[in-house]
C-alpha positions in Angstrom: 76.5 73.1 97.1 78.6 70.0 97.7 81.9 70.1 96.7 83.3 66.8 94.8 85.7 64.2 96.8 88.1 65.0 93.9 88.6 68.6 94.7 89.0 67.7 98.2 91.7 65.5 97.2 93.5 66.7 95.3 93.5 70.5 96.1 94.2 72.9 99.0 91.7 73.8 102.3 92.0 76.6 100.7 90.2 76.0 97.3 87.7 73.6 99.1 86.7 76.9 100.9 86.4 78.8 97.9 84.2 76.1 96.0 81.8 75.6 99.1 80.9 78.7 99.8 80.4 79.3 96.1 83.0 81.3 94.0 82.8 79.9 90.3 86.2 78.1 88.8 88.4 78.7 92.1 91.1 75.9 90.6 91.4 78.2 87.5 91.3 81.5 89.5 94.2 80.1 91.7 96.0 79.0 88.7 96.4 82.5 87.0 97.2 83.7 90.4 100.2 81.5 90.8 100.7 82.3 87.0 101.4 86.4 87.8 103.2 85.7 90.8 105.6 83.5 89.3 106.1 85.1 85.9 106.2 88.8 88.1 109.1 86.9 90.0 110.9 86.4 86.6 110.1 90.0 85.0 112.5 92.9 86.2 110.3 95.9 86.7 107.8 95.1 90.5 105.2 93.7 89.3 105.7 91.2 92.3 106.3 94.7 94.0 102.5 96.0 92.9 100.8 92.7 93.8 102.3 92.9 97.4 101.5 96.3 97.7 97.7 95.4 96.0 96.8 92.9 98.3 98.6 95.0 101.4 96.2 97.8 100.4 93.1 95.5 100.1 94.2 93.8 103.8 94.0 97.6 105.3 90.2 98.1 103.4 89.3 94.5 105.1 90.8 95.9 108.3 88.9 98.8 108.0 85.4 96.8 107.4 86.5 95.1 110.7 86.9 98.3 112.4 83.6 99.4 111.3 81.8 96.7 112.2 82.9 96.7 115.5 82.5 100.6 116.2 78.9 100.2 115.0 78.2 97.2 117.2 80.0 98.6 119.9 78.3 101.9 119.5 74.3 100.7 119.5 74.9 98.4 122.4 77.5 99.5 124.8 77.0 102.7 125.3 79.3 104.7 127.7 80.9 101.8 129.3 82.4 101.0 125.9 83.1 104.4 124.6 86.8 103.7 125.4 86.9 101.3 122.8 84.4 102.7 120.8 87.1 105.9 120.5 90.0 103.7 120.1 88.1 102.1 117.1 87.2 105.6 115.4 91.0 106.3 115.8 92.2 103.3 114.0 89.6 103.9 111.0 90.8 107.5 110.8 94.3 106.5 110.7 93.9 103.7 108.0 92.4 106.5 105.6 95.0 108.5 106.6 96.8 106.0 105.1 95.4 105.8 102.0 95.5 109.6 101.1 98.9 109.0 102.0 99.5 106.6 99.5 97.3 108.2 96.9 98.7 111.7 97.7 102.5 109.5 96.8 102.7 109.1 92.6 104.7 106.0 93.4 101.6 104.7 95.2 98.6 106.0 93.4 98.4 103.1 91.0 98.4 100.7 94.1 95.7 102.4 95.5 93.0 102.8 92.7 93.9 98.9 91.8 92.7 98.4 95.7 89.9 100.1 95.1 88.8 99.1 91.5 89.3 95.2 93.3 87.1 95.8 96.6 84.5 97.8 93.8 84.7 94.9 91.6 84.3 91.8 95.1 81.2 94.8 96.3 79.6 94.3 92.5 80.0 90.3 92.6 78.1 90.0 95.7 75.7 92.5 94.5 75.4 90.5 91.7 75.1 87.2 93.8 72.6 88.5 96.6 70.2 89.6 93.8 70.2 86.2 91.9 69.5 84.5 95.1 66.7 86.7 95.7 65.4 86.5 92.3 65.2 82.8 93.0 63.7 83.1 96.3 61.1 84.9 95.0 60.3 82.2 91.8 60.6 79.7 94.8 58.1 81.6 96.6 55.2 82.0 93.5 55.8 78.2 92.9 54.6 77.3 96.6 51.9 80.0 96.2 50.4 78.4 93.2 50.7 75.0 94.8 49.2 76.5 98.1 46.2 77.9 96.0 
């Protein structure tokens, strides 16, 4: 998808990212993000306090996918001459769910982490979502040259 010489313009690296690798209305989603964070600056209550927490929460769930990643890869392909850092990576996984039952386990907390949650459920149902459309199209694509083909 080519993204217009406007957006480039007039809008962040940031957004230009978004809109190339294909998230629907990035200027609008940006917009009501800079929305809460300035109206929870103005409210008395942390709400600001929340959203820092949120996206704290959802950076240790990304950190964790990392983690995973790389003790799988590490794991299939090294073998014993990695299993240093292959134990090293298990320990860091561990701890960040130690982490989050230590949050969760907090009242103070538990809100924080079931919004993390709901947020990396809701990103895993988008791409879901997204992968199955794309397939769905691969496959009409791939009856149309069948028939032509034929």
């Amino acid at each position: 998808m080519a993204v217009s010489s406007k957006l480039k313009q007039r809008h962040s690296s940031f957004l230009t990212t978004l809109a190339r690798i294909g998230v629907p209305h990035t200027v609008m989603i940006m917009q009501c993000v800079v929305l809460v964070a300035f109206s929870s600056i103005l409210s008395p209550g942390g709400v600001f306090s929340f959203l820092l927490n949120c996206s704290g929460a959802v950076v240790l769930v990304v950190y964790v996918m990392i983690s995973t990643a790389h003790y799988t890869l590490f794991r299939a392909t090294a073998g014993r001459q990695a299993l240093g850092h292959v134990l090293r990576t298990a320990l860091v996984i561990a701890f960040s769910v130690v982490t989050f039952i230590a949050m969760f386990s907090r009242a103070d907390q538990r809100a924080t982490v079931v919004f993390c949650f709901l947020t990396v459920l809701f990103f895993l149902a988008i791409y879901a979502i997204r992968k199955q459309l794309s397939c769905r199209r691969a496959d009409v694509q791939l009856r149309g040259e069948q028939r032509i083909g034929s």
